[in-house]
MARLUMTOR-187327 format. One record per atom (N, C-alpha, C, O): z, y, x; atom name; residue number from 1; residue in one letter. Coordinates in Angstrom, 2 decimals, padded with zeros to 5 digits. Each point is the difference from the previous one (the first is absolute). Layout:
% MARLUMTOR-187327
@up = Z; north = Y; east = X; atom = CA; nr = NUM; rest = A $
...
% end
This chain:
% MARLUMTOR-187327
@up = 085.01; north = 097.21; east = 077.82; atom = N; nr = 1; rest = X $
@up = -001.21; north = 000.62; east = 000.51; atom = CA; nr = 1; rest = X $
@up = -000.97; north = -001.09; east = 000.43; atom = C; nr = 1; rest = X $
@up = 000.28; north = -000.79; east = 000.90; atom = O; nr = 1; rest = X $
@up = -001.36; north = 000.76; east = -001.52; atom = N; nr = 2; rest = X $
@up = -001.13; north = -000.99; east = 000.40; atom = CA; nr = 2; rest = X $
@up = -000.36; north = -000.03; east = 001.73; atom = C; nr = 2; rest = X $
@up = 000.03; north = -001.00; east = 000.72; atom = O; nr = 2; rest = X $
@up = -000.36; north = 002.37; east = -000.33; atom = N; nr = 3; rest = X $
@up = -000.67; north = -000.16; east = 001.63; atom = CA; nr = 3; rest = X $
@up = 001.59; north = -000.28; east = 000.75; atom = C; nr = 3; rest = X $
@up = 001.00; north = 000.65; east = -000.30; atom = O; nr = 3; rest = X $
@up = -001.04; north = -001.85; east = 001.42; atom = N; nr = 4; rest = X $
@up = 001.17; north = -000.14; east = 000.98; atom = CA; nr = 4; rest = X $
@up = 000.34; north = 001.56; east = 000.61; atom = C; nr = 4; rest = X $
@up = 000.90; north = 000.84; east = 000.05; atom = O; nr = 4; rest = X $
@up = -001.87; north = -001.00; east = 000.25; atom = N; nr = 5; rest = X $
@up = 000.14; north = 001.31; east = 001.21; atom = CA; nr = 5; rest = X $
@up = 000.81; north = 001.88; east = -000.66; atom = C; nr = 5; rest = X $
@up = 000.45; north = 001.03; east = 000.50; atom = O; nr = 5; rest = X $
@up = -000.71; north = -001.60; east = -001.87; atom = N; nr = 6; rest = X $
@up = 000.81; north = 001.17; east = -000.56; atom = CA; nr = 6; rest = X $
@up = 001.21; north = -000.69; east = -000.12; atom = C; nr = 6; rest = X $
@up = 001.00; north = 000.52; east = 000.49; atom = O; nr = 6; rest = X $
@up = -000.90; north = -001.77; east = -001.14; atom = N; nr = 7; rest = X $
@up = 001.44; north = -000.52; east = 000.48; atom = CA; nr = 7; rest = X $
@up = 000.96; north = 000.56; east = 001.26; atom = C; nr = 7; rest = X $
@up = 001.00; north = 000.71; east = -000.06; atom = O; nr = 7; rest = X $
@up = -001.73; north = -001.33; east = 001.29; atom = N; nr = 8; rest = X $
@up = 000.54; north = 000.28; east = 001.06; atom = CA; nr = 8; rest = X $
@up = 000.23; north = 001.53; east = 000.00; atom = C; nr = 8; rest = X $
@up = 001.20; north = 000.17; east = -000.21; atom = O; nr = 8; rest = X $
@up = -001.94; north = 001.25; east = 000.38; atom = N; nr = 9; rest = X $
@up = -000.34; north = 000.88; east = -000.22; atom = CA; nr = 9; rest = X $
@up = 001.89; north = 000.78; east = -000.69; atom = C; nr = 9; rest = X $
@up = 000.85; north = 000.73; east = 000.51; atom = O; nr = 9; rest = X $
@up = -000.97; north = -001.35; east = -001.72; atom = N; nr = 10; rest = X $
@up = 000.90; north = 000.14; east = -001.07; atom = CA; nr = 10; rest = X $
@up = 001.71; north = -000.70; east = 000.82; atom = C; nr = 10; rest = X $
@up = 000.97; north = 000.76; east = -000.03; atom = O; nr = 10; rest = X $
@up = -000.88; north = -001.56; east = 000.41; atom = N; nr = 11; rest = X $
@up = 001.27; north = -000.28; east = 000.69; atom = CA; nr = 11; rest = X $
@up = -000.13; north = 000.80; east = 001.09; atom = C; nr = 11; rest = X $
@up = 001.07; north = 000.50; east = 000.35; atom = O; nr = 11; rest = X $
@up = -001.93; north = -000.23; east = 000.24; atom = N; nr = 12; rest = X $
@up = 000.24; north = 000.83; east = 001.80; atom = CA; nr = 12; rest = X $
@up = 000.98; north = 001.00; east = -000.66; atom = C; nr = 12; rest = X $
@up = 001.21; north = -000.01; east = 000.21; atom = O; nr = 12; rest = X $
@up = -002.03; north = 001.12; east = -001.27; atom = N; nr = 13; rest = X $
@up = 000.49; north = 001.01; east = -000.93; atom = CA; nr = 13; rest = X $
@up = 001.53; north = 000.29; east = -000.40; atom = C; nr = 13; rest = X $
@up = 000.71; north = 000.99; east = 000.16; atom = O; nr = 13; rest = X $
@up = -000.46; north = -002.48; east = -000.83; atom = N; nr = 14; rest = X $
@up = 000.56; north = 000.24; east = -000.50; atom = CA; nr = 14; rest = X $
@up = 001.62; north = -000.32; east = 001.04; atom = C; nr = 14; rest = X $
@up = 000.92; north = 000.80; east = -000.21; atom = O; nr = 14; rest = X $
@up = -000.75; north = -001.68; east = 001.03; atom = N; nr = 15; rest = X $
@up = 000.59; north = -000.12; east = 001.10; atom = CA; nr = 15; rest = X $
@up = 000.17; north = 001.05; east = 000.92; atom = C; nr = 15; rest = X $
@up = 001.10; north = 000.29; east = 000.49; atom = O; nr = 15; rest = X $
@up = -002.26; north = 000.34; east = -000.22; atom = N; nr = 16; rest = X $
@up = 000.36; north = 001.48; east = 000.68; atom = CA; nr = 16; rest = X $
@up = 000.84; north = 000.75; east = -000.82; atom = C; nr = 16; rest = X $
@up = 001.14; north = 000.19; east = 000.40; atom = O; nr = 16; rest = X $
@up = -001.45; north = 000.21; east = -001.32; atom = N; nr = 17; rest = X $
@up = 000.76; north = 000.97; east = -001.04; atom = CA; nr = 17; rest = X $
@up = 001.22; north = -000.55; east = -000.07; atom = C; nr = 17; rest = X $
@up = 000.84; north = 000.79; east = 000.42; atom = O; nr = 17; rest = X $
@up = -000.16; north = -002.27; east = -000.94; atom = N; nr = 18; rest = X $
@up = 001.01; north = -000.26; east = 000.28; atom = CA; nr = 18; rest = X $
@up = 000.63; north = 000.17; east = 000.92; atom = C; nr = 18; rest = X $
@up = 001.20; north = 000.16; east = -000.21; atom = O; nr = 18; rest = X $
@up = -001.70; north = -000.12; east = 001.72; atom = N; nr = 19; rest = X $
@up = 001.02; north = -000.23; east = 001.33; atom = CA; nr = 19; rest = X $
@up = 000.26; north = 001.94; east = -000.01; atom = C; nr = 19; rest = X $
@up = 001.17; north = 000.37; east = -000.10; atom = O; nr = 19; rest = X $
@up = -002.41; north = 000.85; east = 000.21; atom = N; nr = 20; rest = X $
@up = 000.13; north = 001.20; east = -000.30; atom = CA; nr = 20; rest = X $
@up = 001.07; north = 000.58; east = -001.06; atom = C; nr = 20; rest = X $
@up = 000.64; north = 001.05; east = 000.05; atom = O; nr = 20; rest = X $
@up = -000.64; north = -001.90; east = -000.89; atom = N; nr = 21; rest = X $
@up = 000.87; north = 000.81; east = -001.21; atom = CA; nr = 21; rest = X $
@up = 001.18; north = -000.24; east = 000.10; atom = C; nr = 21; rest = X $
@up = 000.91; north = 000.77; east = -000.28; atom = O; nr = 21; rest = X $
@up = -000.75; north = -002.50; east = 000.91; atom = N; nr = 22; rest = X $
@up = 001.02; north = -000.59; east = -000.30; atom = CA; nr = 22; rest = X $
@up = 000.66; north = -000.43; east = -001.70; atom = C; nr = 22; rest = X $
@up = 001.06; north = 000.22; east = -000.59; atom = O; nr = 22; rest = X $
@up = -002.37; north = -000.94; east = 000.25; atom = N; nr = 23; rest = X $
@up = 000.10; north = -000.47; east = -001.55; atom = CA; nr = 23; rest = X $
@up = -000.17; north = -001.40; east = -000.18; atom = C; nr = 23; rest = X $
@up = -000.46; north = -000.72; east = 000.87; atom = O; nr = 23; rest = X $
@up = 000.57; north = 000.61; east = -001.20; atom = N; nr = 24; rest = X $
@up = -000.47; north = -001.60; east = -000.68; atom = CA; nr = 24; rest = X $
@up = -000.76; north = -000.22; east = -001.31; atom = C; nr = 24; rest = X $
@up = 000.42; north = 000.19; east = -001.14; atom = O; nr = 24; rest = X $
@up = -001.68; north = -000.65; east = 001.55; atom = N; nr = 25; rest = X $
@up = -000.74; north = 000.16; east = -001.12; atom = CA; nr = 25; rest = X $
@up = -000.65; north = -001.38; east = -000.51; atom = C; nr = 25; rest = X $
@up = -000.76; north = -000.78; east = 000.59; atom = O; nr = 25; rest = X $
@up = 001.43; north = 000.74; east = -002.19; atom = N; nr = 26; rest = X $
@up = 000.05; north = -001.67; east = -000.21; atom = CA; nr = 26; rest = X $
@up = -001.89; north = -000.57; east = -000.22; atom = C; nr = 26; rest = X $
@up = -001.03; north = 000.62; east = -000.29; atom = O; nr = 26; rest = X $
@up = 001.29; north = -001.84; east = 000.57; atom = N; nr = 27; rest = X $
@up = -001.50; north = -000.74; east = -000.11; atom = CA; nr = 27; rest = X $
@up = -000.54; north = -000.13; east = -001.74; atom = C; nr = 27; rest = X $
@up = -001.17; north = 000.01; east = -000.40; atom = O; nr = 27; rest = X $
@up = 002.37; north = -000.13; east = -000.39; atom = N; nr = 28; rest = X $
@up = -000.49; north = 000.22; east = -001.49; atom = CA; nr = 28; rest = X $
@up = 001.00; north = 000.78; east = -000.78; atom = C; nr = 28; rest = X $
@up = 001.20; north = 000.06; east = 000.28; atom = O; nr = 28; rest = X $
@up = -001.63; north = 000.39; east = -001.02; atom = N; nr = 29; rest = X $
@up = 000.57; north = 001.32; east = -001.09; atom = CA; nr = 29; rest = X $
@up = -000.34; north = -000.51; east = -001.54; atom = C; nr = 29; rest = X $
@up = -000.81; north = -000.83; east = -000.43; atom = O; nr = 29; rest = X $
@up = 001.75; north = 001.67; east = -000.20; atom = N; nr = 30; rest = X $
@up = -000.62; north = 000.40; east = -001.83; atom = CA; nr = 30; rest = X $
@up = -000.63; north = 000.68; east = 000.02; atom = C; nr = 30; rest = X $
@up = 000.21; north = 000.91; east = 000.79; atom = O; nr = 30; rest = X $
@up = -001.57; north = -000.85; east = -001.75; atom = N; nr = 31; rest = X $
@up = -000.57; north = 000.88; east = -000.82; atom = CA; nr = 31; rest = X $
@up = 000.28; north = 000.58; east = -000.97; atom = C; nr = 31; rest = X $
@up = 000.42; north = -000.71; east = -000.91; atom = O; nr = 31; rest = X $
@up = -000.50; north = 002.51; east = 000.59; atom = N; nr = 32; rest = X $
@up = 000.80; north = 000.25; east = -001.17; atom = CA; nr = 32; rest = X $
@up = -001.42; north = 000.03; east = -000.61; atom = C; nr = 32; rest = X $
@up = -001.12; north = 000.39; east = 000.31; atom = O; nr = 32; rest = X $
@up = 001.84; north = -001.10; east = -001.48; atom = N; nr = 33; rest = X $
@up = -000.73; north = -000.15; east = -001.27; atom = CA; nr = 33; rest = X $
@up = -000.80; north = 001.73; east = -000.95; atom = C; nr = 33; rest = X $
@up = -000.96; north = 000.05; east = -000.77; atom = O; nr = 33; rest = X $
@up = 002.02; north = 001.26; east = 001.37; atom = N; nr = 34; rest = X $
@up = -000.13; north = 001.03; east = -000.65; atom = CA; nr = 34; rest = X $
@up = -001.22; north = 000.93; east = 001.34; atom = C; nr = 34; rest = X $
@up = -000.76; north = 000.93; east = -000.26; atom = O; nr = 34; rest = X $
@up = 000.94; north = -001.46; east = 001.38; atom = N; nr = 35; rest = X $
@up = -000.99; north = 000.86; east = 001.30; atom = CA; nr = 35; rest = X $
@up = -001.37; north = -001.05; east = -000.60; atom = C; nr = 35; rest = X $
@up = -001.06; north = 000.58; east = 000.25; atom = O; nr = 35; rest = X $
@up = 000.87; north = -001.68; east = -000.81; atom = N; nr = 36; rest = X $
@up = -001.44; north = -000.88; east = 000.29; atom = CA; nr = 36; rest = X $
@up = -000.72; north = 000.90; east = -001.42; atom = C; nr = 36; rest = X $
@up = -001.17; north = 000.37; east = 000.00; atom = O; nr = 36; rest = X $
@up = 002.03; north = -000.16; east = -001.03; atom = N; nr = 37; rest = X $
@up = -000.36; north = 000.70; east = -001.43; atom = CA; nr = 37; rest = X $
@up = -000.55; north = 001.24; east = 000.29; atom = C; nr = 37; rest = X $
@up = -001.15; north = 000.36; east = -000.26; atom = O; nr = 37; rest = X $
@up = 002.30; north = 000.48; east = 000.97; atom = N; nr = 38; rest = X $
@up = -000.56; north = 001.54; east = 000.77; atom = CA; nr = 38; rest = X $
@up = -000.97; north = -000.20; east = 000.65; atom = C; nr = 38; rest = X $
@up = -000.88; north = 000.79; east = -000.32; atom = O; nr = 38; rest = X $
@up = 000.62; north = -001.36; east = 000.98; atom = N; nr = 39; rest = X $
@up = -001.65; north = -000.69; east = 001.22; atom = CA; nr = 39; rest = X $
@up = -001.03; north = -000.04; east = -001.15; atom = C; nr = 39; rest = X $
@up = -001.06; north = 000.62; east = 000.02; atom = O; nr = 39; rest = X $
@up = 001.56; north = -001.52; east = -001.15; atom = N; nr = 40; rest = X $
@up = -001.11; north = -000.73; east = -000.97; atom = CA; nr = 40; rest = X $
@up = -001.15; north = 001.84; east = -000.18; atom = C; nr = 40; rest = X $
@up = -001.22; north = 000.03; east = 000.11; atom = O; nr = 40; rest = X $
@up = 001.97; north = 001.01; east = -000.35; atom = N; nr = 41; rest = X $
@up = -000.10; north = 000.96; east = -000.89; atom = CA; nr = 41; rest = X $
@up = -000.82; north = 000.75; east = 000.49; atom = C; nr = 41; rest = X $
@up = -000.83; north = 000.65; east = -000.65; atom = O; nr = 41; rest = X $
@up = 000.98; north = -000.65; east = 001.95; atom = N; nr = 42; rest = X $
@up = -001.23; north = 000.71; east = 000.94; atom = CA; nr = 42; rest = X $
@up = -001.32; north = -000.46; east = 000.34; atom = C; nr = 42; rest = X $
@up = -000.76; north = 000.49; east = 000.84; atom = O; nr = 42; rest = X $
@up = 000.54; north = -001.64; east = -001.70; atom = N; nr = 43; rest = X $
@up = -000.99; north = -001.07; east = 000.20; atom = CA; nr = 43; rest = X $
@up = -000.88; north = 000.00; east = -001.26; atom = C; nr = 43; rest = X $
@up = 000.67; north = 000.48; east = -000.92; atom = O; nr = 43; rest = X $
@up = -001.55; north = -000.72; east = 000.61; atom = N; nr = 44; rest = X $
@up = -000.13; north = -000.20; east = -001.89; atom = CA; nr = 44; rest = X $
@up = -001.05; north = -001.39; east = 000.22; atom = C; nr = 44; rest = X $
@up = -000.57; north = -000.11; east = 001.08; atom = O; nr = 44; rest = X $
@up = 000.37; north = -000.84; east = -002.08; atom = N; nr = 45; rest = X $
@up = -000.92; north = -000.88; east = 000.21; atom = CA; nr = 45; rest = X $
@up = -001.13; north = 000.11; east = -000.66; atom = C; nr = 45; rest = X $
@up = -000.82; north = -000.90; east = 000.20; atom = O; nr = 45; rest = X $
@up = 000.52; north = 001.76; east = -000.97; atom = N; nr = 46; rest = X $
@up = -001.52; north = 001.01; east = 000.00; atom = CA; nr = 46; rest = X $
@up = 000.53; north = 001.17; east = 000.60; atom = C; nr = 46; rest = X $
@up = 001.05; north = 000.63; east = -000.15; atom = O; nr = 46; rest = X $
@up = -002.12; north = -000.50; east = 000.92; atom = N; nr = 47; rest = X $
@up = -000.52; north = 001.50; east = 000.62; atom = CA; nr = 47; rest = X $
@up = -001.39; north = 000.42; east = -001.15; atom = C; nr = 47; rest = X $
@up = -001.02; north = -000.67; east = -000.13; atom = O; nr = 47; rest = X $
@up = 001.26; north = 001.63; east = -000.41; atom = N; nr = 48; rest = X $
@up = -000.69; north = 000.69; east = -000.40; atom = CA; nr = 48; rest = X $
@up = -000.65; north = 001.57; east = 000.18; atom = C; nr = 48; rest = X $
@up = 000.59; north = 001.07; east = -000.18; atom = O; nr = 48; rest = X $
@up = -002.07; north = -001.29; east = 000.63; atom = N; nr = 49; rest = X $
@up = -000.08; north = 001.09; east = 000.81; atom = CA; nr = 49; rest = X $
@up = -001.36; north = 000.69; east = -001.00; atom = C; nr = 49; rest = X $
@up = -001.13; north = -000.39; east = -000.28; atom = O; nr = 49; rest = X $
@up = 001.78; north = 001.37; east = 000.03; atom = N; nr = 50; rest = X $
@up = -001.45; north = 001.02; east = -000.60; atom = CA; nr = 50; rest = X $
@up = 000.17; north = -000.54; east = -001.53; atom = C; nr = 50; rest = X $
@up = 001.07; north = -000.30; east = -000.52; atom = O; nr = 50; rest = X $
@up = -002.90; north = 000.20; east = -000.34; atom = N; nr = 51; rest = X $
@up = 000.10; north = -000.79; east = -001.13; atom = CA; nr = 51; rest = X $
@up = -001.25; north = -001.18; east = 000.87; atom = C; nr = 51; rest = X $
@up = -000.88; north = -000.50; east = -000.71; atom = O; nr = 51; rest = X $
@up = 000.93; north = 000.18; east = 002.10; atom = N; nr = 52; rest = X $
@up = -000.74; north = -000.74; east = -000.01; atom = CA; nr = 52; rest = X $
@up = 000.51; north = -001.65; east = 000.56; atom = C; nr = 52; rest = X $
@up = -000.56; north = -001.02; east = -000.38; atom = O; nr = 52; rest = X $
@up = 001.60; north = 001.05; east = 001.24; atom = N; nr = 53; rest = X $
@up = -000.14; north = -000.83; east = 000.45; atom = CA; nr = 53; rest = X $
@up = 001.77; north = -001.02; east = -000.43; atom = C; nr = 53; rest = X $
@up = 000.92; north = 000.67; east = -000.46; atom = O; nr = 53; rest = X $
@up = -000.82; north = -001.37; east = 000.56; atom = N; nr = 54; rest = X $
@up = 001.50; north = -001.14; east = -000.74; atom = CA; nr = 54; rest = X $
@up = 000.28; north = -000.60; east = 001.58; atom = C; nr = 54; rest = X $
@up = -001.02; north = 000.39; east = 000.56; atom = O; nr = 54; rest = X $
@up = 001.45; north = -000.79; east = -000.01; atom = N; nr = 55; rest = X $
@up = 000.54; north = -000.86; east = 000.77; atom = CA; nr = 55; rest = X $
@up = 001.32; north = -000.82; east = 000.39; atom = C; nr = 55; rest = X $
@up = 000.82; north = 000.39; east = 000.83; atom = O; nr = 55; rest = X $
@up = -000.72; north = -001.49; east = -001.49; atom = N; nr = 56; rest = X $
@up = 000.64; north = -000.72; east = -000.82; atom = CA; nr = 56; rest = X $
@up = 000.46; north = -000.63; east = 001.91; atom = C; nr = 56; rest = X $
@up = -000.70; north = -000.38; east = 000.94; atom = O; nr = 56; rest = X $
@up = 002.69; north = 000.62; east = -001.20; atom = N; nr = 57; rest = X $
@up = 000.21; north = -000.66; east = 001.32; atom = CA; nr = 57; rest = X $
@up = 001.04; north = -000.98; east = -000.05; atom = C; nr = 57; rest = X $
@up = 001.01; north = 000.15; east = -000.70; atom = O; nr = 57; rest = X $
@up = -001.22; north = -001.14; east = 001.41; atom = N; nr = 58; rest = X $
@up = 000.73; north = -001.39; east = -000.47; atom = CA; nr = 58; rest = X $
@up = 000.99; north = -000.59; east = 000.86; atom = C; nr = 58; rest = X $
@up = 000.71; north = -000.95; east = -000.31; atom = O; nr = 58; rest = X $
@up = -000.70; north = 001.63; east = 001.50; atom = N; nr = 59; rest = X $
@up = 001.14; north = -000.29; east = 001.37; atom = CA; nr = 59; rest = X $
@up = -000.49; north = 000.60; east = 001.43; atom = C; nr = 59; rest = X $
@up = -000.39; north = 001.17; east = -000.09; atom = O; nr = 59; rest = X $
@up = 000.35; north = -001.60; east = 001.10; atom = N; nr = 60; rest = X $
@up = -000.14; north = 000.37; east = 001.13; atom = CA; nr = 60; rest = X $
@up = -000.35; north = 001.93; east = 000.26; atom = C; nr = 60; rest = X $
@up = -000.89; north = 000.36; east = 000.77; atom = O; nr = 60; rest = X $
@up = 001.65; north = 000.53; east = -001.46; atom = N; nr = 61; rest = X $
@up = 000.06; north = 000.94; east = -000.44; atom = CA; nr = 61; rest = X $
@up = 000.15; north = 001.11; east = 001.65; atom = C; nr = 61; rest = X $
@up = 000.12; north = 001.22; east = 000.06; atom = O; nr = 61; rest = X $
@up = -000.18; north = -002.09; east = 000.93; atom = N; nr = 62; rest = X $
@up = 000.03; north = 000.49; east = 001.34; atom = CA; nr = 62; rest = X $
@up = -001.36; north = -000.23; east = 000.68; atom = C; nr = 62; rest = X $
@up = -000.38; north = 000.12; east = 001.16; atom = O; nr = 62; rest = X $
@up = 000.00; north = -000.35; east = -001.88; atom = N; nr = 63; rest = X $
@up = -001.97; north = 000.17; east = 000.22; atom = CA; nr = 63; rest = X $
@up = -000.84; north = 000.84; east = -001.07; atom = C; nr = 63; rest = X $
@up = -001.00; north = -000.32; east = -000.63; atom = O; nr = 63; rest = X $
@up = 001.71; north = 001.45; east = 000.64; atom = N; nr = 64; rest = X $
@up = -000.32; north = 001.15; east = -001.00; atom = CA; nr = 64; rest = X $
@up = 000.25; north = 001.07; east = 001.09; atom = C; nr = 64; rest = X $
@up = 000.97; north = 000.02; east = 000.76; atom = O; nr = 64; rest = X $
@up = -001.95; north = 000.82; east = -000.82; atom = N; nr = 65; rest = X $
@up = 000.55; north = 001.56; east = 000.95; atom = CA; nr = 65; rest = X $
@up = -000.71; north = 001.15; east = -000.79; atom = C; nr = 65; rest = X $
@up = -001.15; north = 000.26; east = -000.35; atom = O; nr = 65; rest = X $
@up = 002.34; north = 000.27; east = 000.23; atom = N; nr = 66; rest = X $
@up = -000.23; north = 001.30; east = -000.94; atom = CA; nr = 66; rest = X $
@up = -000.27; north = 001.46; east = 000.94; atom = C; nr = 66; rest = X $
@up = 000.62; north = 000.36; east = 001.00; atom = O; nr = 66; rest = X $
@up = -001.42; north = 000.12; east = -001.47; atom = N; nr = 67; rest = X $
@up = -000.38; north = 001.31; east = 001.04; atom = CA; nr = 67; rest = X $
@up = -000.45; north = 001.76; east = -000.35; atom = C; nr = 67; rest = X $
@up = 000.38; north = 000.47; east = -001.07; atom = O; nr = 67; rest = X $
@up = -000.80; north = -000.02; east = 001.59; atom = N; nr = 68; rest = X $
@up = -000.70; north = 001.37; east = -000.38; atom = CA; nr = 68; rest = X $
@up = -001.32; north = 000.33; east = 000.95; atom = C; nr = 68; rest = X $
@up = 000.18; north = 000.07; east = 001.22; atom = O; nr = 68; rest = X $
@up = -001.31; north = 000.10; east = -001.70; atom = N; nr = 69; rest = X $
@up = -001.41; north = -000.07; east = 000.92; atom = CA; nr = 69; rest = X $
@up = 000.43; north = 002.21; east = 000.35; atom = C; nr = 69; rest = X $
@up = -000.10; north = 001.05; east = -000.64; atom = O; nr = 69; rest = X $
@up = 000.42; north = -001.38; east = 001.63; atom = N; nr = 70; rest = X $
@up = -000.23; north = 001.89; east = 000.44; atom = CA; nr = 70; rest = X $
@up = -001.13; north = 000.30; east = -000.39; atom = C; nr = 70; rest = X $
@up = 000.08; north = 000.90; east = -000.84; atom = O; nr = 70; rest = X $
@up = -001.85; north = -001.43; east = 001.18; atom = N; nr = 71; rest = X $
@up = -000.84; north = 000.76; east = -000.27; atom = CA; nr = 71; rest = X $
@up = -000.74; north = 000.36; east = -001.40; atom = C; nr = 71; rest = X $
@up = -000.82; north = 000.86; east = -000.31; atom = O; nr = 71; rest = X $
@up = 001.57; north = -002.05; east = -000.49; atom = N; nr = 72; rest = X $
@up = 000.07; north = 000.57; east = -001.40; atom = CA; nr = 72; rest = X $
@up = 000.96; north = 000.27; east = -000.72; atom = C; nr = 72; rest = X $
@up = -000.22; north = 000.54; east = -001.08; atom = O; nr = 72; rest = X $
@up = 001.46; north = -000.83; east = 001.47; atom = N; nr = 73; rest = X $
@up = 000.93; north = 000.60; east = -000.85; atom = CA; nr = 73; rest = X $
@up = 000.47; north = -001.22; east = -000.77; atom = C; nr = 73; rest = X $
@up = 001.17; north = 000.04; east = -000.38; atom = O; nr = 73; rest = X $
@up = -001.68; north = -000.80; east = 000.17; atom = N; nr = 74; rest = X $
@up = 000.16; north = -001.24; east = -001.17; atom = CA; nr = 74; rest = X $
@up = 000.67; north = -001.12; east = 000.37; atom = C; nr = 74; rest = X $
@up = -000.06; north = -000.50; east = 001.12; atom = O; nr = 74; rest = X $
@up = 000.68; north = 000.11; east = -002.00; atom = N; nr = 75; rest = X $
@up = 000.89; north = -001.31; east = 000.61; atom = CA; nr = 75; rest = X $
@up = -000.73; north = -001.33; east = 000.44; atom = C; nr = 75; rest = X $
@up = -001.21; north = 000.23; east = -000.09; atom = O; nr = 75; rest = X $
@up = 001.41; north = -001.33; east = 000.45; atom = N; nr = 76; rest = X $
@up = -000.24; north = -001.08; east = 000.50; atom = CA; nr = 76; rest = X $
@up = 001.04; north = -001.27; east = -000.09; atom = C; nr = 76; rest = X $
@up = 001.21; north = -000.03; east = 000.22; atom = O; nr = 76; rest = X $
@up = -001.82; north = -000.66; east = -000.48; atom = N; nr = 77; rest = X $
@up = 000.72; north = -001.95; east = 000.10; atom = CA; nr = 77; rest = X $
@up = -000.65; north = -000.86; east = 000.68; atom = C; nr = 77; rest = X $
@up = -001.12; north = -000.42; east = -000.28; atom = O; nr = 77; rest = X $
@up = 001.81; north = 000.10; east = 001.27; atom = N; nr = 78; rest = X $
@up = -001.01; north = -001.08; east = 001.04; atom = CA; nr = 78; rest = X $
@up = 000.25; north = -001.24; east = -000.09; atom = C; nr = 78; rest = X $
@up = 000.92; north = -000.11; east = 000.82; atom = O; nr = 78; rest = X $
@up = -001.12; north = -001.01; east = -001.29; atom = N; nr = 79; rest = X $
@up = 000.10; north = -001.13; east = -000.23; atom = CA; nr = 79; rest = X $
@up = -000.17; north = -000.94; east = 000.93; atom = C; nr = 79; rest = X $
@up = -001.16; north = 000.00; east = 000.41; atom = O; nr = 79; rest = X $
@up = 001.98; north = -000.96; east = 000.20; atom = N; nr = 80; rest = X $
@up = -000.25; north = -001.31; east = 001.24; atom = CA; nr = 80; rest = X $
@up = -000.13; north = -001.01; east = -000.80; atom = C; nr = 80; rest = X $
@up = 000.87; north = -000.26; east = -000.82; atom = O; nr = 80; rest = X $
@up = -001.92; north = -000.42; east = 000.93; atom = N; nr = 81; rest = X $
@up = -000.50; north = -001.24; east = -000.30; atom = CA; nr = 81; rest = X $
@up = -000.52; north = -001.05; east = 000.67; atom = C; nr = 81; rest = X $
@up = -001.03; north = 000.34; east = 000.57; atom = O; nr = 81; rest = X $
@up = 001.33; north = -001.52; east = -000.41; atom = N; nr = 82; rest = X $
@up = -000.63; north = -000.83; east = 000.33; atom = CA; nr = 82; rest = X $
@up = -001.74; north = -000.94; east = -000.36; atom = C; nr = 82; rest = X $
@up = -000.95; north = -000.17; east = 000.76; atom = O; nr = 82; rest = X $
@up = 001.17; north = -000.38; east = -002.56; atom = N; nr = 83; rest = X $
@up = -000.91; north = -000.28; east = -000.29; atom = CA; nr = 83; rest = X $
@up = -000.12; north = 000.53; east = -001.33; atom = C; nr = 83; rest = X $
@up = 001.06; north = -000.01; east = -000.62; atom = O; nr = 83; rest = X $
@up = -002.46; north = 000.64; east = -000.25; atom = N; nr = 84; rest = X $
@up = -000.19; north = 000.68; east = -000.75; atom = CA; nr = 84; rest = X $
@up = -000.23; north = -001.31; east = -001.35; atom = C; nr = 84; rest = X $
@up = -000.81; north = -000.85; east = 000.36; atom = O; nr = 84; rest = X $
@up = 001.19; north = 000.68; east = -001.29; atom = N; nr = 85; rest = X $
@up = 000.04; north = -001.05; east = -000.89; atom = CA; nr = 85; rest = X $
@up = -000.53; north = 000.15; east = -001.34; atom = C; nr = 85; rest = X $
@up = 000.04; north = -000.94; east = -000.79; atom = O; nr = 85; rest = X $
% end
């Protein structure tokens, strides 16, 4: 995790839950190779929306927010960006 403070944040967490549960919860793990594929699938790297618009996506796929506008009915994609290029 980049920000400390979610670091810290993230051990308080996860230390509580251990002493509550009485678990032990290791500092590194495997990744299954078959849950990152299932993840891949819910994702697409064009979004294609309507016949108008392509949006071609290349990583940071957690700066995408997908939505529904109540007062029209119509969907929405909100995009976080830093600098426009």
């Amino acid at each position: 995790m980049p920000q400390e403070e979610l670091k810290e944040d993230f051990k308080t967490y996860t230390n509580e839950c251990q002493e509550d549960f009485d678990i032990n919860i290791s500092e590194s793990f495997e990744i299954s190779n078959s849950a990152v594929k299932k993840q891949a699938r819910y994702f697409k790297s064009v979004i294609k929306l309507d016949k108008n618009f392509h949006i071609y996506v290349h990583g940071q796929r957690e700066l995408i927010e997908k939505g529904v506008d109540s007062t029209n009915g119509m969907n929405y994609y909100k995009l976080y960006f830093e600098n426009e290029e």
